[in-house]
C-alpha positions as CSV (number, residue, x, y, z in Angstrom):
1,X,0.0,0.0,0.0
2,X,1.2,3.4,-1.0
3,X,2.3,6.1,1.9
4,X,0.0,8.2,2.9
5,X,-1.0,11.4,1.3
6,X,0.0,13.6,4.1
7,X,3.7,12.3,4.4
8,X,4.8,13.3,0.6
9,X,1.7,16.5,-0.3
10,X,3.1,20.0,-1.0
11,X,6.7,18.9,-0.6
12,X,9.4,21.9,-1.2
13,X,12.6,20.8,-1.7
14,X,14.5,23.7,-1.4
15,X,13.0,23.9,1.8
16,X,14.6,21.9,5.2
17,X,16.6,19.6,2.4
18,X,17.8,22.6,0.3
19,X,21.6,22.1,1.7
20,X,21.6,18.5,0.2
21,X,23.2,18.1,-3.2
22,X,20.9,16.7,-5.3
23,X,22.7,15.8,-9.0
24,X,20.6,12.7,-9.3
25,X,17.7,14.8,-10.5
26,X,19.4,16.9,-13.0
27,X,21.4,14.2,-14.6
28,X,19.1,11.5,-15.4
29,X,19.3,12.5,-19.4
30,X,22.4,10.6,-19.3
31,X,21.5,7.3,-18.1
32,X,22.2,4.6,-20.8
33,X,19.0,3.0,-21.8
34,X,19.2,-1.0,-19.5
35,X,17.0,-2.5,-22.3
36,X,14.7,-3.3,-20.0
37,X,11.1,-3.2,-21.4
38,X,10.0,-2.3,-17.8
39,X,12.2,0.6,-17.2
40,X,11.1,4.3,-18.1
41,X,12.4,5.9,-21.4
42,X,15.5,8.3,-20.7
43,X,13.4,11.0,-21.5
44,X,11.8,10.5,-18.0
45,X,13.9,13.7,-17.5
46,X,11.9,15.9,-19.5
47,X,8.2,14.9,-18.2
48,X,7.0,18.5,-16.9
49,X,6.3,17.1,-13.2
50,X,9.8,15.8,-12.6
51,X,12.2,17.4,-15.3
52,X,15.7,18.7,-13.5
53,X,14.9,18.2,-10.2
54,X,12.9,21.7,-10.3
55,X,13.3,22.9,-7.0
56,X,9.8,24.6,-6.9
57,X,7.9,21.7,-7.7
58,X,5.0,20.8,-5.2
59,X,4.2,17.8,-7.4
60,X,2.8,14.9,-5.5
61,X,3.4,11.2,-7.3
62,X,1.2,9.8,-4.6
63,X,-2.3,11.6,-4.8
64,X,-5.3,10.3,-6.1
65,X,-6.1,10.7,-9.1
66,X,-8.1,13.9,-10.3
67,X,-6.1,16.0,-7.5
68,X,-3.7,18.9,-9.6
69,X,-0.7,17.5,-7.8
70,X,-1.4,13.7,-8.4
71,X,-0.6,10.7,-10.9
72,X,-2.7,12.4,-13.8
73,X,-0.2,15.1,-13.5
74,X,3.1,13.2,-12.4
75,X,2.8,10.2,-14.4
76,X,-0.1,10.6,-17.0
77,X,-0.4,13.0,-20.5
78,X,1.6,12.3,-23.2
79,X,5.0,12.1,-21.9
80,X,7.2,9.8,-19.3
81,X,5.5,7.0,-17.7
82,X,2.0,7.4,-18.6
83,X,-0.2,6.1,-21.6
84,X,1.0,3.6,-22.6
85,X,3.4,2.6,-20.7
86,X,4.5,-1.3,-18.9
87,X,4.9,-2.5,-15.3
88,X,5.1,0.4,-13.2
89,X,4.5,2.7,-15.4
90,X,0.9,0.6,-16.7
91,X,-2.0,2.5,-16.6
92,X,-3.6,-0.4,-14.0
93,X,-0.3,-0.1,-11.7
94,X,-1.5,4.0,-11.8
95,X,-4.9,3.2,-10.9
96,X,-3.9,1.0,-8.6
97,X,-1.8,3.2,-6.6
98,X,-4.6,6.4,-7.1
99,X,-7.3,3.9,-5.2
100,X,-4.9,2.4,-2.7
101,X,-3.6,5.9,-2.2
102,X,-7.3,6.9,-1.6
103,X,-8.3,3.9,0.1
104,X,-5.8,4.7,3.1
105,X,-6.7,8.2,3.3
106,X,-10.1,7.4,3.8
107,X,-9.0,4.9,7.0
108,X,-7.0,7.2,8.2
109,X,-9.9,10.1,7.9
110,X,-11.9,7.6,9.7
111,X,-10.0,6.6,12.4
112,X,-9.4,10.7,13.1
113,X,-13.2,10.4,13.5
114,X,-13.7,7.8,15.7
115,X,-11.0,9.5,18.3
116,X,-13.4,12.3,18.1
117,X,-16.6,10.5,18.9
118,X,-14.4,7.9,21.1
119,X,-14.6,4.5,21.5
120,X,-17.1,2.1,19.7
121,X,-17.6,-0.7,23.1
122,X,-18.7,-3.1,20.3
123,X,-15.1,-3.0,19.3
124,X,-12.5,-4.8,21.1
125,X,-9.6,-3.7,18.9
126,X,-10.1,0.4,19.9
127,X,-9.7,-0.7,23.5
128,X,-6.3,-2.1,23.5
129,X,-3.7,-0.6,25.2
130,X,-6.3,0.8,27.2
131,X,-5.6,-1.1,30.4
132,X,-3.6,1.4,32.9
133,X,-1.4,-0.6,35.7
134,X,-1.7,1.5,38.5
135,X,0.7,0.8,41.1
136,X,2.3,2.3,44.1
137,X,4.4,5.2,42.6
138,X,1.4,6.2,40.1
139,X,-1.7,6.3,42.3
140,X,-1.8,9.8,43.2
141,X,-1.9,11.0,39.5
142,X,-4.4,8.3,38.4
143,X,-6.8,9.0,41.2
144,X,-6.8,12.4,40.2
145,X,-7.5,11.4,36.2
146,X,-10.4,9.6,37.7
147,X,-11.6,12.3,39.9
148,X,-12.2,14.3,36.9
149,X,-13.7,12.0,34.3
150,X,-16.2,10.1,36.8
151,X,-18.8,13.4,36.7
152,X,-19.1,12.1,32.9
153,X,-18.5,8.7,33.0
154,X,-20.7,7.3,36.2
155,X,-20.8,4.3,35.2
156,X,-18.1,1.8,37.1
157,X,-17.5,-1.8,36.0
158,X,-15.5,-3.8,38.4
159,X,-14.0,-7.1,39.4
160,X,-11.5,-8.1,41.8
161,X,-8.8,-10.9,42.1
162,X,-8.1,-12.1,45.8
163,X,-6.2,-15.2,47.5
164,X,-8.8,-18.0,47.6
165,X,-11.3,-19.2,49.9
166,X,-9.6,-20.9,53.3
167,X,-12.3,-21.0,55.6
168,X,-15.8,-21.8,56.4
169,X,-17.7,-20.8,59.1
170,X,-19.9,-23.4,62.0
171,X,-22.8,-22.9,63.6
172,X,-26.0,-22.1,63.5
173,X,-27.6,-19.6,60.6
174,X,-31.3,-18.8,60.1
175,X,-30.6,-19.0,56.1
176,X,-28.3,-19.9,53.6
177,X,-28.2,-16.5,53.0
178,X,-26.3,-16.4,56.1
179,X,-24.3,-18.8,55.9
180,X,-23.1,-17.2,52.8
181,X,-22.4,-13.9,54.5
182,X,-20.2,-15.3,57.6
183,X,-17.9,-17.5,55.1
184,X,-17.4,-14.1,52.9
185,X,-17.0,-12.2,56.6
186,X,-14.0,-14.8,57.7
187,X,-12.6,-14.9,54.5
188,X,-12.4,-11.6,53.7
189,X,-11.8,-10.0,57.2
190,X,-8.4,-13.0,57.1
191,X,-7.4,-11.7,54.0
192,X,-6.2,-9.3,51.6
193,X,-7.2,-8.2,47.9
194,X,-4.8,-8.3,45.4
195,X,-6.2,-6.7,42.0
196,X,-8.7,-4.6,41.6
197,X,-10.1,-3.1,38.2
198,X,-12.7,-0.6,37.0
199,X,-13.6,0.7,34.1
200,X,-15.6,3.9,33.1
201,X,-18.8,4.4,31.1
202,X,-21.4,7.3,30.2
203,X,-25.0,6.7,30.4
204,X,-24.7,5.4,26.2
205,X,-22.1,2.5,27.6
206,X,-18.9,4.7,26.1
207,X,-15.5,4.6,27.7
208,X,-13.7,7.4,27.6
209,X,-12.3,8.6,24.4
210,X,-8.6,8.2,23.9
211,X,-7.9,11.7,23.8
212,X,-9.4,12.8,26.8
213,X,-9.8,16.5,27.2
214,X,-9.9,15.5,31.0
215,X,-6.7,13.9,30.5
216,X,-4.9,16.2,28.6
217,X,-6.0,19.1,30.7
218,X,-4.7,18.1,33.8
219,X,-2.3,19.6,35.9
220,X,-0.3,16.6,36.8
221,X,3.6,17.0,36.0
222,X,4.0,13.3,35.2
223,X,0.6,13.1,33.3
224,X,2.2,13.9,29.5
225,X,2.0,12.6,26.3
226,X,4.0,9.4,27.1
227,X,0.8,8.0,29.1
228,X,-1.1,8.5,26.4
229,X,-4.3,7.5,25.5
230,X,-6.3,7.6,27.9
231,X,-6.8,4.2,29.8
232,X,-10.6,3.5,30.2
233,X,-9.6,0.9,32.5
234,X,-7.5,0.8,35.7
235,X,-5.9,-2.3,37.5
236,X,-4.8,-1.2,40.9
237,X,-2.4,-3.7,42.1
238,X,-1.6,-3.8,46.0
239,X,0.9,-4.9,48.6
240,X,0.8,-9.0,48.9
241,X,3.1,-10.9,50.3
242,X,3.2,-15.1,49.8
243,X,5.9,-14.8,52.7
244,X,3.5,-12.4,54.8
245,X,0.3,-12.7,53.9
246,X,-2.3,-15.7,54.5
247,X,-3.4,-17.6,50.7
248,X,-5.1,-20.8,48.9
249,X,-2.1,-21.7,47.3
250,X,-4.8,-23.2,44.3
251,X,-5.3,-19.6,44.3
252,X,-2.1,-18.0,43.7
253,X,-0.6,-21.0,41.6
254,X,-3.9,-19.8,39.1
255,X,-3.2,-16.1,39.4
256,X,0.4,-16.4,38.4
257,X,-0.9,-18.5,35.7
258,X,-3.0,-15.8,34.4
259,X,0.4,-13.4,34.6
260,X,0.6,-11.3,38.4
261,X,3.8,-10.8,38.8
262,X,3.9,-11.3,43.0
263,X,7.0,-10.0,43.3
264,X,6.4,-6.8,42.1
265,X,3.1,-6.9,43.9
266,X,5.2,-7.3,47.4
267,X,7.8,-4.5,46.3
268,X,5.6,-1.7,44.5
269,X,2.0,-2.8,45.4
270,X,0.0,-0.3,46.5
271,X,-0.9,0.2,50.8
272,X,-4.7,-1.2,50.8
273,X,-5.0,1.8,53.6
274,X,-3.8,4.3,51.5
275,X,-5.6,3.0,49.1
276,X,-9.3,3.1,50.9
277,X,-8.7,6.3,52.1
278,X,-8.4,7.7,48.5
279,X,-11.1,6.0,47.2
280,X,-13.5,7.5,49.6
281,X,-12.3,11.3,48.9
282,X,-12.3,9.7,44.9
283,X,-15.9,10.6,44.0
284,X,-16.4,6.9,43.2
285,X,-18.5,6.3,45.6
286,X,-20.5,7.2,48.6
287,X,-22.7,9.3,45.5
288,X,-26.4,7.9,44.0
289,X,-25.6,8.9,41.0
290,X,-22.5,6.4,40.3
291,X,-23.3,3.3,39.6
292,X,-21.7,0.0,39.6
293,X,-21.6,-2.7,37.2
294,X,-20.6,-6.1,38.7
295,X,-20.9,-10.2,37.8
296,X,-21.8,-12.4,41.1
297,X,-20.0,-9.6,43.4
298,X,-20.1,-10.5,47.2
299,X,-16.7,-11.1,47.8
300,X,-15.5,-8.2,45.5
301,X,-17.4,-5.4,47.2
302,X,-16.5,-7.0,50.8
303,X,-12.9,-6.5,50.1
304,X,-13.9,-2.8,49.1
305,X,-15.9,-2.3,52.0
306,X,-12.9,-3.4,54.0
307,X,-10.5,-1.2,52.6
308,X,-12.3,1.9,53.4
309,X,-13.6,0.9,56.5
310,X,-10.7,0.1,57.7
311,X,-11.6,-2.9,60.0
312,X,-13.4,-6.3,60.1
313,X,-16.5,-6.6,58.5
314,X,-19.8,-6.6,60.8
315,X,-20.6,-9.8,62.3
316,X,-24.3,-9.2,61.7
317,X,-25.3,-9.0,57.9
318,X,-28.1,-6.4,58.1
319,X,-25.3,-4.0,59.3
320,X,-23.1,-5.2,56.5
321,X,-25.8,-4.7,54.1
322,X,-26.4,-0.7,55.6
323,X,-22.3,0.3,55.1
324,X,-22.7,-1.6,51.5
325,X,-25.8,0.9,50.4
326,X,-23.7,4.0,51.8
327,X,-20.1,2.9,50.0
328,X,-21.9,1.7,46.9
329,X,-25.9,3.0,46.9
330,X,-26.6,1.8,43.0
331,X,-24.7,-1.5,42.3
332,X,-25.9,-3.9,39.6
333,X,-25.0,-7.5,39.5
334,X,-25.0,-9.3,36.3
335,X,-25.6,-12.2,37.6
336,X,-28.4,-11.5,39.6
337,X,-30.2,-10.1,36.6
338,X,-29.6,-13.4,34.4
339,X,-30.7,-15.7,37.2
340,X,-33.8,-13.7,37.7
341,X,-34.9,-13.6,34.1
342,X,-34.0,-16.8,33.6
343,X,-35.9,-18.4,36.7
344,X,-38.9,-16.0,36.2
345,X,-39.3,-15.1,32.0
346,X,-39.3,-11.8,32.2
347,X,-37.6,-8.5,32.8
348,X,-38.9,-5.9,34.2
349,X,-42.0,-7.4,34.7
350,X,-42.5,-8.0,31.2
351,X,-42.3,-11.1,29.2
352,X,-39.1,-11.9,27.5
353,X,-38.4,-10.9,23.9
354,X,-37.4,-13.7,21.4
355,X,-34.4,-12.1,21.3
356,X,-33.7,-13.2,24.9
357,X,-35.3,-16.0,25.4
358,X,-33.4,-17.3,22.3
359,X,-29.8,-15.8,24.1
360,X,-30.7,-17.3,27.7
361,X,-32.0,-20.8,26.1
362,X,-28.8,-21.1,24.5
363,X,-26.9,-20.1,27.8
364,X,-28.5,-22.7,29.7
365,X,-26.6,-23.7,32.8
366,X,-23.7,-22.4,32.1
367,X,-23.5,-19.3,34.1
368,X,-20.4,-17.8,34.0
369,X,-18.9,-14.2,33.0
370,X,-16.9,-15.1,29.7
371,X,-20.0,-18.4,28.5
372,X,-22.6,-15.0,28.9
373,X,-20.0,-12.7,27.2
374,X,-19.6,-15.4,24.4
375,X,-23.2,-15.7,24.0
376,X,-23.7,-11.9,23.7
377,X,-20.7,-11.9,21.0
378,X,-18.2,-9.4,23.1
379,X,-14.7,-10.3,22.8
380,X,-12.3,-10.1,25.5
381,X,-9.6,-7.5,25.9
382,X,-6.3,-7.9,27.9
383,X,-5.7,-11.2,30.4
384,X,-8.3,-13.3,31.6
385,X,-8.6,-13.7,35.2
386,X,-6.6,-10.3,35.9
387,X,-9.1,-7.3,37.4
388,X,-8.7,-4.8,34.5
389,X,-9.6,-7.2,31.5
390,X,-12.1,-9.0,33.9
391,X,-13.8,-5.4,34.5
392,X,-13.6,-4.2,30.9
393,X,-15.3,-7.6,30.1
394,X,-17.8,-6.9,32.8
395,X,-19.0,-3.3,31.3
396,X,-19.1,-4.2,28.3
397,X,-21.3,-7.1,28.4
398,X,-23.9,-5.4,31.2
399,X,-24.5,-3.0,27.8
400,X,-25.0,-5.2,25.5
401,X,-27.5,-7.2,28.7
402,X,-29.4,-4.4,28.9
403,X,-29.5,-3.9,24.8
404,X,-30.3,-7.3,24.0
405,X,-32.1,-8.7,26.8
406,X,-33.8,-5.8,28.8
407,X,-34.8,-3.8,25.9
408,X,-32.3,-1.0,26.7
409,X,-34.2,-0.3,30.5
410,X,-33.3,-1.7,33.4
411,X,-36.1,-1.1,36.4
412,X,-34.0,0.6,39.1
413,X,-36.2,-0.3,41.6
414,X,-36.2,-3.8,40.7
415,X,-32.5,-4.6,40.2
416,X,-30.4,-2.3,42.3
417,X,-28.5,-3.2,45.3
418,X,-29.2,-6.9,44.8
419,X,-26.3,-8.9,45.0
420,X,-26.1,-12.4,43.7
421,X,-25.0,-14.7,46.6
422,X,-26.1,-12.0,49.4
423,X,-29.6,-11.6,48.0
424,X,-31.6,-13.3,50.7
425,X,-32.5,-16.1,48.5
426,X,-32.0,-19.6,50.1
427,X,-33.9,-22.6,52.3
428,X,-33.6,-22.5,55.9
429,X,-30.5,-24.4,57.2
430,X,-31.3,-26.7,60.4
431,X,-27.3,-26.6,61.1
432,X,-24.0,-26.0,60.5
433,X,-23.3,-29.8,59.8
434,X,-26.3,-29.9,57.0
435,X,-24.5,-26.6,55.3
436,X,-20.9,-28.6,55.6
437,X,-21.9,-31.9,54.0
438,X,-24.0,-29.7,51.5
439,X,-20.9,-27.8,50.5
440,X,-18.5,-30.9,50.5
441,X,-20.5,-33.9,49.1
442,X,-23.5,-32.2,47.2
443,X,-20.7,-30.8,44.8
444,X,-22.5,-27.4,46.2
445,X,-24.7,-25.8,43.8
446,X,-21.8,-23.1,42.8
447,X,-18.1,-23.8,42.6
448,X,-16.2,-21.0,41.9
449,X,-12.6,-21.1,41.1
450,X,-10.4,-19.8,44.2
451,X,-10.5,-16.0,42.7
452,X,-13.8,-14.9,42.3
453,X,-14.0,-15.3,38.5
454,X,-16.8,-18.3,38.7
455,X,-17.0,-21.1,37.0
456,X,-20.4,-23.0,38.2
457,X,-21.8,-26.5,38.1
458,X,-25.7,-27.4,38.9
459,X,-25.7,-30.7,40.1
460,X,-28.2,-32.6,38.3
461,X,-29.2,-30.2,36.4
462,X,-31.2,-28.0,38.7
463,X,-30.9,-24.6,39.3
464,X,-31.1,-23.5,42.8
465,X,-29.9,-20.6,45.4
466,X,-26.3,-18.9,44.8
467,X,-23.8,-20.7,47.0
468,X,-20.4,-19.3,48.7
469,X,-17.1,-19.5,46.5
470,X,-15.5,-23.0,48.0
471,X,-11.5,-24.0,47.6
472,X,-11.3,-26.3,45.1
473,X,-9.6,-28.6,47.6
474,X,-12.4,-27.9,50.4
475,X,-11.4,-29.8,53.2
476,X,-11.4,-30.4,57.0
477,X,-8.7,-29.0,58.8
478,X,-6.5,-31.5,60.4
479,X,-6.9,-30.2,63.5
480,X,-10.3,-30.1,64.9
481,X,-11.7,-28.3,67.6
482,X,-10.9,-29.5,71.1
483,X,-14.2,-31.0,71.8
484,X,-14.6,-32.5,68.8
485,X,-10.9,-34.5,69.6
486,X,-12.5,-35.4,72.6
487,X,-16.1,-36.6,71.3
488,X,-15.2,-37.3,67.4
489,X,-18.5,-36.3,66.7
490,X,-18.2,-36.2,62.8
491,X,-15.3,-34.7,63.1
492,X,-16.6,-31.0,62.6
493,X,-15.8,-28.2,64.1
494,X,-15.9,-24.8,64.7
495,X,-14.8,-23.3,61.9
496,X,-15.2,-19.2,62.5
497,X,-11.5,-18.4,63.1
498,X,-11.2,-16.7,66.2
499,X,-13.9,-19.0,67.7
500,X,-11.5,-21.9,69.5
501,X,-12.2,-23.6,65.6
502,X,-9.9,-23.7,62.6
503,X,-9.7,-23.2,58.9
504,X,-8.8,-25.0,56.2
505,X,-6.2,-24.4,53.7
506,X,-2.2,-23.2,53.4
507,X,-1.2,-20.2,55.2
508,X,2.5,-19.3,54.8
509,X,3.6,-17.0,57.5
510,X,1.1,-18.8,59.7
511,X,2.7,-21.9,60.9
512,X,4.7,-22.2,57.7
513,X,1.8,-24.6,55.8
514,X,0.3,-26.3,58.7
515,X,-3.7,-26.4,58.5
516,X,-4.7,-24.4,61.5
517,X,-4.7,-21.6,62.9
């Protein structure tokens, strides 16, 4: 393809070049003719375009044809390589080079106007590069980018990645719903987040253009042209130690699988302290009018809640549940939306479409992020299974949800603040034992991978309540409580840590691998 109009139009060369000798165009008269059918004539010197290497000619070779400048002019007429002419002087190698000539002028018009409208979400290829790595030494700057784009982009995607699942709680809950909330208590009050990403949207589902006059305008000494575009998407990475810091090791062998680079996470990952206390001043949240987009989210927005709050999570859910509607008072879970729609044939309150009966028939069972992304048709941008690509993924498929399967309206009323997993649904649960062997030998209706990002089995085919994310390797500890040593009554104990009970799983720095606390 020929070089772009721009880089050769209106070309003086007398101009910058004018101190380079230039014999080669004043001499070509006395070239001795090759024989070469495919070579020019030696009077190429005297067509009127090129002849002597005028000095004053603006000619360009490259323009499409019809343009004063262009091939008509530099290569057609009577003289030098047009008519007639063979090879690269045919008439079809001129046209060809007039429409390819055009042809990438038009892309490149277009791609100038798509910077200016900014980016298309259908379109996974204008999003890359996109993904901003925010870490330690960049989070003041990036914050500050955020602060001023989220008045026009409310809209906040979000996943998380964390260290597994290593414990399960005992006793006795009123609901499964409970149950579900005191294993996400234990397991996110004994542990630490390790990625978190979010991406931007405005109320038509649009990130933020690359160019960003937000971006560009801001006062921010390191903010220049080398961080440029404009990410839509930020993956805040923070502090984690495997030395340190209590883990699944499932869990971290998969994140390093999916690329985290611990190492730099345990030298330049950002304080989760410093951390919460930016995000409340951020504008993210604590505001009715942002919004949050998330898929099956319990665990992620308890590991929020924790960072700003700054200590464990309430004991009692219905408190939980009041800090989670002040941090985050419009959240939308994916998930919960799908279930319901599936389970009930309609959305809000009206009956399906064939449009989406047709996409959730074909989804079936399979309930995960990336099998309802495929179905929709949105491809993936970045790493699977790391926070940024997870969240981009996220956004972009709640808008193409609410396109294709709510009729572009989503009931506020209906579908905020319900979380899938903390959502109230669930059977009454006589005792902790029943909830054990239900987790360990019903297969559990939900097993999640040990990060969050879900992959779900129904056992027999049913579809029931949302279940807790379980370790993959979910087992007893090894050492029981004392009474049950004593009365080996099943050989369960209490498993809230802190409550004379253990935990199951590895946890490096505590006890160096051994199963209890």
């Amino acid at each position: 393809m020929p070089p772009a109009v721009r880089n050769y139009g209106h070309q003086v060369l007398n101009g910058s070049f004018s101190h380079v000798q230039q014999p080669h165009l004043q001499h070509h008269g006395s070239h001795p003719n090759s024989g070469s059918s495919n070579l020019p004539p030696p009077s190429f010197n005297q067509h009127h375009s090129l002849s002597q290497g005028n000095p004053s000619s603006n000619i360009n070779p490259f323009s499409p044809t019809g343009n004063a400048n262009g091939l008509a002019a530099g290569f057609g007429g009577t003289g030098g390589l047009g008519g007639g002419g063979t090879g690269l002087a045919s008439q079809a190698a001129v046209m060809g080079f007039a429409h390819g000539a055009a042809l990438q002028q038009q892309q490149q018009q277009q791609a100038r106007d798509q910077i200016r409208r900014g980016s298309n979400v259908g379109s996974s290829k204008n999003l890359k590069g996109r993904i901003r790595d925010v870490w330690r030494g960049n989070l003041a700057q990036e914050m500050q980018l955020l602060r001023s784009l989220v008045d026009k982009y409310p809209y906040i995607s979000m996943d998380t990645e964390f260290p597994g699942i290593v414990a399960r709680p005992m006793g006795a809950f009123t609901t499964k719903a409970d149950y579900h909330y005191q294993t996400l208590r234990c397991n996110v009050d004994l542990l630490k987040v390790i990625q978190l990403g979010i991406t931007l949207f405005n109320d038509n589902g649009e990130p933020p253009p690359p160019q960003s006059q937000e971006s560009s305008g801001l006062n921010i000494p390191t903010y220049s042209n080398n961080l440029l575009p404009c990410p839509c998407t930020w993956q805040f990475n923070f502090q984690f130690s495997t030395q340190d810091d209590m883990y699944n090791q499932d869990s971290i062998d998969f994140l390093v699988t999916a690329g985290l680079d611990l190492d730099l996470h345990e030298k330049q990952g950002i304080d989760p302290s410093e951390f919460g206390a930016t995000l409340i001043s951020s504008g993210l949240v604590l505001l009715d009018d942002v919004r949050w987009i998330s898929f099956h989210s319990g665990y992620d927005f308890g590991y929020l809640v924790k960072l700003m709050l700054c200590k464990p999570l309430p004991e009692d859910e219905t408190e939980y549940r009041k800090l989670l509607s002040i941090f985050f008072p419009a959240i939308y879970d994916i998930k919960f939306m799908i279930k319901h729609a599936q389970r009930y044939g309609t959305v809000n309150d009206t009956p399906l479409t064939p449009t989406a009966s047709q996409i959730l028939q074909s989804l079936g069972q399979k309930s995960g992020l990336q099998d309802l992304a495929d179905e929709l048709g949105v491809k993936r941008v970045g790493i699977a299974h790391q926070a940024g690509s997870d969240s981009l993924l996220t956004g972009r498929t709640f808008w193409e949800v609410k396109k294709l399967i709510f009729n572009g309206t989503i009931d506020d009323e209906k579908y905020i603040g319900q979380v899938w997993g903390l959502n109230g649904v669930g059977t009454t649960l006589q005792s902790s034992i029943a909830a054990f062997q239900q987790a360990n030998y019903s297969g559990m209706d939900e097993t999640p991978n040990l990060n969050g990002a879900t992959i779900y089995h129904q056992p027999n085919g049913t579809q029931g309540p949302p279940s807790t994310p379980g370790s993959s390797q979910a087992g007893l500890a090894s050492t029981p409580s004392q009474q049950n040593q004593q009365n080996q009554t099943n050989g369960i104990g209490s498993m809230t840590p802190g409550g004379g009970g253990g935990v199951f799983g590895r946890f490096p720095g505590f006890g160096r691998g051994d199963n209890v606390r």
